[in-house]
N, C-alpha and C positions, 0 to 999 in steps of 0.2 A: 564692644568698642575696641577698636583698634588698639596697638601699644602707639601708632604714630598719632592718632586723637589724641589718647590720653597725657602722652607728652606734649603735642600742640596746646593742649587744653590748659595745664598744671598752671600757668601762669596769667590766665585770664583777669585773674583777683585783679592785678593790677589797672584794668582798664576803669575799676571802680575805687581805685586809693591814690592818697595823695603820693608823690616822688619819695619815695624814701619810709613808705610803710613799712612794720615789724608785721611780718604774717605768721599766725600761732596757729595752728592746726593743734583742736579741740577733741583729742580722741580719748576711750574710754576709760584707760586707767584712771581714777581721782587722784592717785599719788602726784601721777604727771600734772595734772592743770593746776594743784596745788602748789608744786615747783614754777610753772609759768604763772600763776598768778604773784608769785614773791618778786619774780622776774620783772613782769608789768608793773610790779609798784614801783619797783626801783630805775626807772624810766624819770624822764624829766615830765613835767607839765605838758602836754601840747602834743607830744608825739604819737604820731598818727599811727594806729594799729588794725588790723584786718583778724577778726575770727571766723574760723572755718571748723565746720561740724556737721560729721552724718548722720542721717536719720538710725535710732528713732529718740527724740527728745531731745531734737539739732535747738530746737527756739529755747526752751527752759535750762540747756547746759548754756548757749548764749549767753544769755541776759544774764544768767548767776553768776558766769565767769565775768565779766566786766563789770556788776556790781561787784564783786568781791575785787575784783584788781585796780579799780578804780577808774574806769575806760567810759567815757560816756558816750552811747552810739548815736549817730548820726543818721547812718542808713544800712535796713536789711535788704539782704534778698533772699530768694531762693534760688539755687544752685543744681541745674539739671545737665550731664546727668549724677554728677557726683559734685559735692563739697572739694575732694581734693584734686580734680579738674572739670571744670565746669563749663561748658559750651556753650552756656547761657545763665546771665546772671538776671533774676528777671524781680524788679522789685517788688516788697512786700507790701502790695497794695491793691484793692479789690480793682480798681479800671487797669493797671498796670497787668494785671492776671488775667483778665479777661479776654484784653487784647492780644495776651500770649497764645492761650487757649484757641482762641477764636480765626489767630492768622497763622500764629507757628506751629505749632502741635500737630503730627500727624502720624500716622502710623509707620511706622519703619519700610522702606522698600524692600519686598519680597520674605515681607516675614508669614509667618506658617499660619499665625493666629491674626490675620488682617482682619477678616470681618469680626469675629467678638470685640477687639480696640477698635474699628472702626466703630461698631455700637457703643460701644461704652464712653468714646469723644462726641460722639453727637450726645449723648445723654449730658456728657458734662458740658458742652457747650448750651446743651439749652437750661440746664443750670444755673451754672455759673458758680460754685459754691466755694469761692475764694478761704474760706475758712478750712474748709476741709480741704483742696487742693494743697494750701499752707502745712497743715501740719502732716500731709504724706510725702512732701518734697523727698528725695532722697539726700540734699544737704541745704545747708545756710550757710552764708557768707555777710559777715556784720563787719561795717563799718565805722568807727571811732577814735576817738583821740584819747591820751592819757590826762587826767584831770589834776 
């Protein structure tokens, strides 16, 4: 990916939150989330917040981090091709996946290894294994309010 994608990209979140969303970027330290989760408490009722987290165990730091902070989600996605710029927020939902799979998804132009992804996208599309697509996403993008 480009440096001008990745900058085009970085801001995408917003096409999926409300005016004025807090965007947290969920990354590995625990110390840090532990600090932004004290942060999210001390937020009023109502405010709208965006988590963002890369794989691997984007869905399970998710959901603990806004349990623990008090954020009650609204809506996932998954976030291709990165969590912290994402080209595509596509939500977490087995016909929502399918349809991604099935119309957008393709093999990169001019890449070296075309025919093994191209085998291995017709396998997933005739699939379909929304479950397992879900948890190899490279990030999530959760959407939520402060409770």
């Amino acid at each position: 990916m480009s440096a001008t994608g990745t900058e085009r990209w970085r801001s995408n979140w917003r096409c999926v939150s409300r005016e004025g969303a807090l965007h947290v970027d969920l990354g590995r330290p625990r110390t840090r989330r532990l600090d932004l989760e004290r942060t999210i408490r001390d937020l009023p009722p109502g405010t709208a917040v965006v988590l963002a987290a890369s794989a691997p165990a984007a869905i399970s730091r998710c959901r603990t981090f806004a349990s623990r902070a008090g954020i009650e989600l609204e809506r996932e996605y998954l976030a291709l091709p990165s969590a912290r710029a994402p080209a595509y927020l596509v939500e977490d939902a087995p016909a929502t996946v399918r349809v991604f799979v099935r119309s957008v998804l393709t093999v990169p132009p001019g890449s070296v290894l075309s025919t093994p992804i191209d085998a291995c996208l017709s396998v997933l599309r005739a699939l379909s294994p929304w479950r397992l697509i879900r948890m190899v996403a490279p990030g999530r993008v959760v959407v939520g309010r402060r409770t």
